[in-house]
N, C-alpha and C positions, 0 to 999 in steps of 0.2 A: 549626571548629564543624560539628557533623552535626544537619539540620533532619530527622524523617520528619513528611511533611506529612498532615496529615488533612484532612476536609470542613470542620469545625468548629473543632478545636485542632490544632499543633501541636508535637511534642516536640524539646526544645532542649536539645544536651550542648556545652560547650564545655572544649576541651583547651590547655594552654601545649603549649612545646617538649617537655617531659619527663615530665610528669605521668601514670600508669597511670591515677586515676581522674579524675572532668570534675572542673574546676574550678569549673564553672557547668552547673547544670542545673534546667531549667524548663519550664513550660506557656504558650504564646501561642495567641491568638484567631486562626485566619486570617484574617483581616480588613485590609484596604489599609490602613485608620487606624492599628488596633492594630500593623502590622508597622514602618510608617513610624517611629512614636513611637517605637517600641523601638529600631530601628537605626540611626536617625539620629543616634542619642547615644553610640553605640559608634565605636570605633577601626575601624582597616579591620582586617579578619578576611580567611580563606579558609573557604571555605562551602562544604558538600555536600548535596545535594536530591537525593532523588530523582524520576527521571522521572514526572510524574505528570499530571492536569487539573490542578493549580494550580504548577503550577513553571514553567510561560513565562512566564507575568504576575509571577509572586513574584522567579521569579529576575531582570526587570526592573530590580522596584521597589528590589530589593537591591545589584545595580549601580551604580544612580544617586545610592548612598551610598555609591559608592568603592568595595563590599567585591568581593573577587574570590569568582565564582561555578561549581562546579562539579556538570553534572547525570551524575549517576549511573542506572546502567543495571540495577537488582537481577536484572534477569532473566539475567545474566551474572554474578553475585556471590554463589556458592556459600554464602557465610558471612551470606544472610540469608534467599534465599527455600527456602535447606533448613535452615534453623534449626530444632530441637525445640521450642526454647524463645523463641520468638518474639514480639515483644510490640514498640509504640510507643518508651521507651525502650532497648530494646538496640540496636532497628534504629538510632536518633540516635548512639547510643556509638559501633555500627560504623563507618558514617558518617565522623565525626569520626576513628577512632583510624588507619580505612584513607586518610585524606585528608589526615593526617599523615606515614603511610609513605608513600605514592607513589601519588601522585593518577591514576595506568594502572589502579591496580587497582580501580579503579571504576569501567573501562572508559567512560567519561565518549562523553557525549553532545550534539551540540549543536542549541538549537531555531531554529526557520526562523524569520523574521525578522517584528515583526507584522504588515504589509502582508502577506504570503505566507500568514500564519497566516489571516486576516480572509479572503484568497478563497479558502484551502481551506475554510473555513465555509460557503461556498457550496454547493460540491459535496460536502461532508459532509450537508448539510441536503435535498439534492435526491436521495441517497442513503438517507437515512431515509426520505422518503417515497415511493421506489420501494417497501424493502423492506414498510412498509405494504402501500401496494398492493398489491403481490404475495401477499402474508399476506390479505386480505382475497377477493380473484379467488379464491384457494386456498379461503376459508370459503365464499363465494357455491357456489362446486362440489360442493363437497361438499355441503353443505346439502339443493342441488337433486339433487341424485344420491340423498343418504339419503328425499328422498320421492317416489323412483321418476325423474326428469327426468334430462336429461342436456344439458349445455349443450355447443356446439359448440367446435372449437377454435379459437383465433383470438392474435391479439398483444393483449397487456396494453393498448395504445392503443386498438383499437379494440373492448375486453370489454364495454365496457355499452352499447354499439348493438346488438352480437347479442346479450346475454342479455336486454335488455327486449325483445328480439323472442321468444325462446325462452323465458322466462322461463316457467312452470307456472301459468293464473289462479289455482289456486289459494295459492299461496306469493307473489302479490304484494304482500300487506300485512305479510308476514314479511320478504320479502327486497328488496325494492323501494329501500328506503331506505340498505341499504349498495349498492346499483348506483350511485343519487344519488350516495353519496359517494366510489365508485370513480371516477365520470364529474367528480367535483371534484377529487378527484385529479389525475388527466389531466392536466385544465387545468393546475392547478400546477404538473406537472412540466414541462408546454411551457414554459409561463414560464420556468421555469429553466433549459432548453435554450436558451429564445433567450438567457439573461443569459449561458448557458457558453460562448455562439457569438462573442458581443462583448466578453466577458474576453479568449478564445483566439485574436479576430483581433487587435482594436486595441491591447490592454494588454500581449500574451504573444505578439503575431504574429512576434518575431523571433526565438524559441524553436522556437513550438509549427508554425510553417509548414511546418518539413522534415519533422518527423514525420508530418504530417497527408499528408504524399504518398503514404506508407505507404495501401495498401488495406484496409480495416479497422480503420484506426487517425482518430479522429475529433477533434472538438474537444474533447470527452470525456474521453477516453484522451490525450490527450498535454497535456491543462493539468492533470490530477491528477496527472501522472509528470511534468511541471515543479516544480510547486508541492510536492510529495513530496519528490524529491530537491534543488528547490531552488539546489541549487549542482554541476553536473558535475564541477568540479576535486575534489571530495570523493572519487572513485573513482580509481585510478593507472591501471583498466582499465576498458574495457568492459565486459569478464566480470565485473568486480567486483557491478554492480547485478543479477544474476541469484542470488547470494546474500544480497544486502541487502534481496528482496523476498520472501526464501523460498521461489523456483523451481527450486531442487537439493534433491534427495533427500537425505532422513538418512544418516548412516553410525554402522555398529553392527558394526565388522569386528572379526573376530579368527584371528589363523592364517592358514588356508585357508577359513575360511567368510566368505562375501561377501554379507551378506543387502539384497534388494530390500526397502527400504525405502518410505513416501510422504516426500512434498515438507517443509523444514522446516516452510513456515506460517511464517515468519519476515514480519516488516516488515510494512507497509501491509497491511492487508485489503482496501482497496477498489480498490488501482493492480491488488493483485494478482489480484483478479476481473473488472478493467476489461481487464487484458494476456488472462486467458482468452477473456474473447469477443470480443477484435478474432483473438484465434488460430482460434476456433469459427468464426469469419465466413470468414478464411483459406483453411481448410478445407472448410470450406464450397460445397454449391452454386453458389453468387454469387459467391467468391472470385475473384481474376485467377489467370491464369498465373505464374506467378514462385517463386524459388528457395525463398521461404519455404514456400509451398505444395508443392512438388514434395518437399522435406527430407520435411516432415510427412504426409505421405503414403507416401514409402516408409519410415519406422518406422512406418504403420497399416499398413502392408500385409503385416510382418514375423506379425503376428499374435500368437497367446497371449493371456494374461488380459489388460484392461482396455487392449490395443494402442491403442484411442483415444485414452483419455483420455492415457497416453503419451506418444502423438503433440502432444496440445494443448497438453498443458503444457512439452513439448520447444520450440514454436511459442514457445508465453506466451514462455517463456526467451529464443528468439533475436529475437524481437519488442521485447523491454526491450533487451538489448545493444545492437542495432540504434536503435533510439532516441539511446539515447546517443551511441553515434559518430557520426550525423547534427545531433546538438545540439552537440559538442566540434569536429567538423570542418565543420559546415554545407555538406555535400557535398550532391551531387545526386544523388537517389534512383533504384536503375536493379534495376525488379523484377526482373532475367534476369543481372544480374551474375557471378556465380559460373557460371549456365551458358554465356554467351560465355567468358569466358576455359575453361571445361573443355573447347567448342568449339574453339578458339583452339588449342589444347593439345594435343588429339586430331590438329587439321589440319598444326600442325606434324610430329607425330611423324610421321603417315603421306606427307607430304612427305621428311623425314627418311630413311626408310624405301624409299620409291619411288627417291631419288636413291641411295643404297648398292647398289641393285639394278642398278640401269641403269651402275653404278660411278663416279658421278659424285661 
């Protein structure tokens, strides 16, 4: 059977062993009752969904009716999101006709578990109303800048203690009330930093501990890149998670032409802006001494176009790897690593070297 799931309905092909066209084809209500009713009366099937907002919960409820469930991945399945002719029904046919031939080529996916799912809703939610805020700081500025003011600069935590000081009398009956509600903001996000502090010690401390040795890397940063990836044994490598969050560059080769691409943008959107600014913090002023920071620094230092941002996101990259091997091995964290032993290395050779001299 091939579901494509909608808000509202949706569409249903079911295939035998042999059959070109469905056997069974229909319309369902998304609806937990509506879906129960229906499948609970059926035989065990194999099923394909695609990845979507209602396929952890559906593909759930459709397990616990025996039927085996497979989540499909379209953004890797040519034969539907570059279809011409694309529509509710084909996308179910395909579904179903490719989950007949061999269940790989739907590159199949799997979802984290609902405990994991339930507190990344945490920090999904504490992330929406960053971006708020930040959207909102942004229109207070502007606003006061288009009638002539200029508010100072400062961190989003502390934006509505300087701007009701700086604030223009005359725009304080215009602007006044979004400071209020930047300064409610606030609040709420503490809130939810403290809840991210006591998920990431008490619940996720025997994960998220080694990572958080990391400088730059917080409670923050390493219980969305728990809870993200969920399961370590999912990767064969380290390096593996630095393509799974979309921190390697495109490739677009041909022949002899090598073109500089940006970063896929693959996976997480929020691990992978949470790894850029533990790398920014890195690099950073305030960063510590250590080999992450020294790496990223000498590719800013090589120069050319956008040598920075380069650098950060070369950082983001060894910053996720590094996580991982620390999560897989539970090693101890040693900022200078790489540079003792280059040390080490250096000291041997030139001993090496001193002794063949002296001809010993």
């Amino acid at each position: 059977m091939g579901i494509d799931l909608g808000d509202k309905t949706s569409r249903v092909c079911v295939f035998d062993a042999t059959s070109a066209s469905p056997v069974t084809e229909g319309v369902i209500a998304t609806r937990a009752a509506d879906l129960a009713e229906w499948f609970s009366e059926l035989g065990r099937l194999r099923i394909a969904l695609e990845v979507g907002t209602h396929s952890p919960w559906i593909s759930e409820l459709l397990e616990s009716f025996g039927h085996e469930v497979v989540i499909a991945n379209p953004r890797k399945m040519e034969s539907i999101h570059k279809n011409k002719r694309k529509n509710d029904r084909v996308d179910a046919k395909t579904l179903g006709r490719l989950l007949r031939a061999d269940r790989e080529l739907l590159h199949p996916v799997r979802h984290r578990g609902a405990e994991a799912r339930q507190d990344l809703t945490l920090l999904r939610a504490r992330d929406s109303l960053v971006t708020a805020r930040t959207q909102l700081i942004n229109s207070v500025r502007g606003l006061v800048k288009s009638g002539g003011g200029r508010l100072p600069a400062c961190s989003a935590d502390s934006f509505h203690k300087q701007a009701k000081k700086e604030l223009p009398s005359r725009l304080e009956t215009a602007i006044l009330p979004l400071i209020k509600q930047i300064e409610a903001m606030t609040g709420q996000i503490r809130e939810y930093d403290r809840s991210v502090r006591t998920l990431a010690e008490k619940k996720y401390g025997s994960e998220t501990g080694g990572m958080r040795q990391i400088d730059g890397v917080g409670a923050l940063t390493s219980l969305a890149y728990v809870l993200t990836l969920d399961n370590p044994g999912r990767f064969r490598k380290s390096r593996d998670v630095g393509p799974y969050l979309g921190l390697v560059p495109k490739q677009d080769d041909s022949g002899e032409r090598r073109s500089q691409l940006g970063i896929t943008k693959q996976g997480d959107t929020m691990v992978r802006r949470l790894l850029v600014t533990s790398a920014h913090y890195v690099l950073g002023p305030f960063g510590e001494d250590c080999d992450l920071r020294r790496w990223g620094l000498k590719i800013a230092a090589r120069g050319g176009k956008n040598a920075k941002k380069r650098a950060v996101v070369a950082v983001a990259r060894k910053i996720a790897v590094l996580l991982h091997h620390l999560w897989v091995t539970g090693e101890l964290y040693e900022p200078l690593h790489n540079s003792k032993l280059e040390t080490e290395r250096k000291g041997a050779a030139a001993n090496k070297e001193l002794a063949a001299e002296n001809g010993l």
